[in-house]
C-alpha positions as CSV (number, residue, x, y, z in Angstrom):
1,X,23.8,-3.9,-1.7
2,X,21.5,-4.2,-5.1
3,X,17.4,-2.4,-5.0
4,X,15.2,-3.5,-6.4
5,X,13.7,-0.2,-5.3
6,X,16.4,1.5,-6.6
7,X,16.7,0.3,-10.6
8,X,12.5,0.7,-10.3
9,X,12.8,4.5,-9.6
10,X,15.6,5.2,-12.4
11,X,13.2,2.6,-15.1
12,X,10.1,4.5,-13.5
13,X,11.7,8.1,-13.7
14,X,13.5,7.4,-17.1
15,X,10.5,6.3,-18.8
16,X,8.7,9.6,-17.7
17,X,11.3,11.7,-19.2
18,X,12.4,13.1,-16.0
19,X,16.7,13.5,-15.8
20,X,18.4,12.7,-12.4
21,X,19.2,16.1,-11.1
22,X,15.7,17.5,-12.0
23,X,14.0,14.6,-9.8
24,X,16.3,14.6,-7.2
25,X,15.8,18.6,-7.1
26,X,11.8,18.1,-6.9
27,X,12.5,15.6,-4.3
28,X,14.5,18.0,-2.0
29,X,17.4,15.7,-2.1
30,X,21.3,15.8,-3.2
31,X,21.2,14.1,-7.1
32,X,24.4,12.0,-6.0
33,X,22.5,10.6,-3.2
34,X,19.8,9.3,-5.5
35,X,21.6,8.2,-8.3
36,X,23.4,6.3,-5.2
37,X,19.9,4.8,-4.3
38,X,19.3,3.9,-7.9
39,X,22.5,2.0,-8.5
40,X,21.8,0.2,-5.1
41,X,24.9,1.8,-3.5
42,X,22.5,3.1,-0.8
43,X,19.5,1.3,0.9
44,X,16.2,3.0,-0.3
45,X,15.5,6.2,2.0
46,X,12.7,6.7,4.5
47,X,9.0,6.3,4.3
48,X,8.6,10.3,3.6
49,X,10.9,10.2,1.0
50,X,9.8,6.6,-0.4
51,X,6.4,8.5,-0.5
52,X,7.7,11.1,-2.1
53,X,9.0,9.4,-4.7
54,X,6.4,7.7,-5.2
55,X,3.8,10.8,-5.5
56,X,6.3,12.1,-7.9
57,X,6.4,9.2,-10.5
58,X,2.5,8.9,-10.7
59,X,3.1,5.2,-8.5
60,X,1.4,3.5,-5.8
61,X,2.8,4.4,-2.4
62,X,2.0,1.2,-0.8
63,X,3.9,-0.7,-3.8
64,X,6.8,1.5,-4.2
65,X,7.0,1.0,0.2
66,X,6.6,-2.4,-0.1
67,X,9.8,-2.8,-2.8
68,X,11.9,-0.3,-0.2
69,X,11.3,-3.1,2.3
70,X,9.0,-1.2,4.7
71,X,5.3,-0.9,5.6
72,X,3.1,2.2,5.9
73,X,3.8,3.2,9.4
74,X,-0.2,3.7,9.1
75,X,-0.3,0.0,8.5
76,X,1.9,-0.6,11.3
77,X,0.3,1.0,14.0
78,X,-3.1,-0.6,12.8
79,X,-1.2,-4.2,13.2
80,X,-0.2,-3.3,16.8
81,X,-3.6,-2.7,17.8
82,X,-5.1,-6.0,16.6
83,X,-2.1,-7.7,16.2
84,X,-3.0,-11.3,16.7
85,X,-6.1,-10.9,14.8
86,X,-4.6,-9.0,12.0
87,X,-1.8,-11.6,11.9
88,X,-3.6,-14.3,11.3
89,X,-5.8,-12.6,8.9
90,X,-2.8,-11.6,6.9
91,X,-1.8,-15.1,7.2
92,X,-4.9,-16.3,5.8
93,X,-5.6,-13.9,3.1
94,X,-1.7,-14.1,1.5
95,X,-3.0,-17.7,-0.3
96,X,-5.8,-15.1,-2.2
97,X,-5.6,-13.5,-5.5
98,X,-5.3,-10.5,-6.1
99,X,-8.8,-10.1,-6.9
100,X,-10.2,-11.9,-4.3
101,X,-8.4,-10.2,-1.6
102,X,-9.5,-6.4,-3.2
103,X,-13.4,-7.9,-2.7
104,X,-12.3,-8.3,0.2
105,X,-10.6,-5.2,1.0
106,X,-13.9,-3.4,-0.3
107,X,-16.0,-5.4,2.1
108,X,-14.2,-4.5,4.9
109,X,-14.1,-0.7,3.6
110,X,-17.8,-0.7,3.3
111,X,-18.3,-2.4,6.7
112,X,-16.5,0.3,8.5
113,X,-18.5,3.4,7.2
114,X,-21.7,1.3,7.8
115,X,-22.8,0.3,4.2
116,X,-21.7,-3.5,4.0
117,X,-22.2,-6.7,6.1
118,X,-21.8,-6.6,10.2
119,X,-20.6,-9.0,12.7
120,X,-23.6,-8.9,14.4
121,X,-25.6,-9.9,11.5
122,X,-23.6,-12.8,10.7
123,X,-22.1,-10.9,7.6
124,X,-25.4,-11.4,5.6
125,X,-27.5,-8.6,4.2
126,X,-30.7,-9.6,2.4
127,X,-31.2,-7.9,-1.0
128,X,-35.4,-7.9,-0.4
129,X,-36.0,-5.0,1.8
130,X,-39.5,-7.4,3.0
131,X,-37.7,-10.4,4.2
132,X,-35.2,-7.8,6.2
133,X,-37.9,-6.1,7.8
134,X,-39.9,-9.3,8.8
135,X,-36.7,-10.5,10.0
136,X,-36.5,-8.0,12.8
């Protein structure tokens, strides 16, 4: 059973400097069991730990979950709330770049503490305070 999540944390953890028994002793695990999960002997551990790990090598917790084969359980229950609308959102937006789909990301962030474009305004926001105001 080869990681990819695995041979990432011992590159990652390497390249910091960090020795096995040290991290695994940060981590509040046995340094068997992850030199085990680096080798790919062991499937990557839970979400906390996968966190953990990831908090602990400076990374990107969504990536490092993402290369352990799970989802944020955040994410998760967000999907099952909107699930056919987020599915086919997620459908639609995994053709995007990168780029693209962090614009859009912001967007979205911005629409939902009230600073960027609404559904009720058919996502437009006019730049000229005037034309907004006669629009009303």
């Amino acid at each position: 059973m080869k990681s990819g999540f695995g041979k990432t944390v011992r590159v990652l953890r390497l390249r910091r400097g960090i020795g096995l028994r040290t991290f695994a002793r940060q981590l509040g695990i046995s340094p068997t069991y992850l030199s085990k999960i680096e080798r790919g002997d062991f499937p990557p551990p839970a979400e906390d730990k996968v966190v953990s790990i990831a908090d602990a090598l400076g990374e990107d917790r969504d990536v490092m979950l993402a290369l352990a084969g799970r989802v944020a359980s955040d994410l998760a229950a967000i999907i099952r709330r909107h699930p056919r609308e987020l599915g086919s959102f997620l459908r639609s937006v995994g053709l995007l770049t990168p780029v693209r789909i962090a614009q859009l990301a912001e967007t979205a962030r911005l629409e939902a503490i009230g600073g960027g474009p609404s559904v009720t305004d058919g996502g437009r926001r006019d730049t000229d305070p005037e034309k907004s105001a006669e629009g009303r």
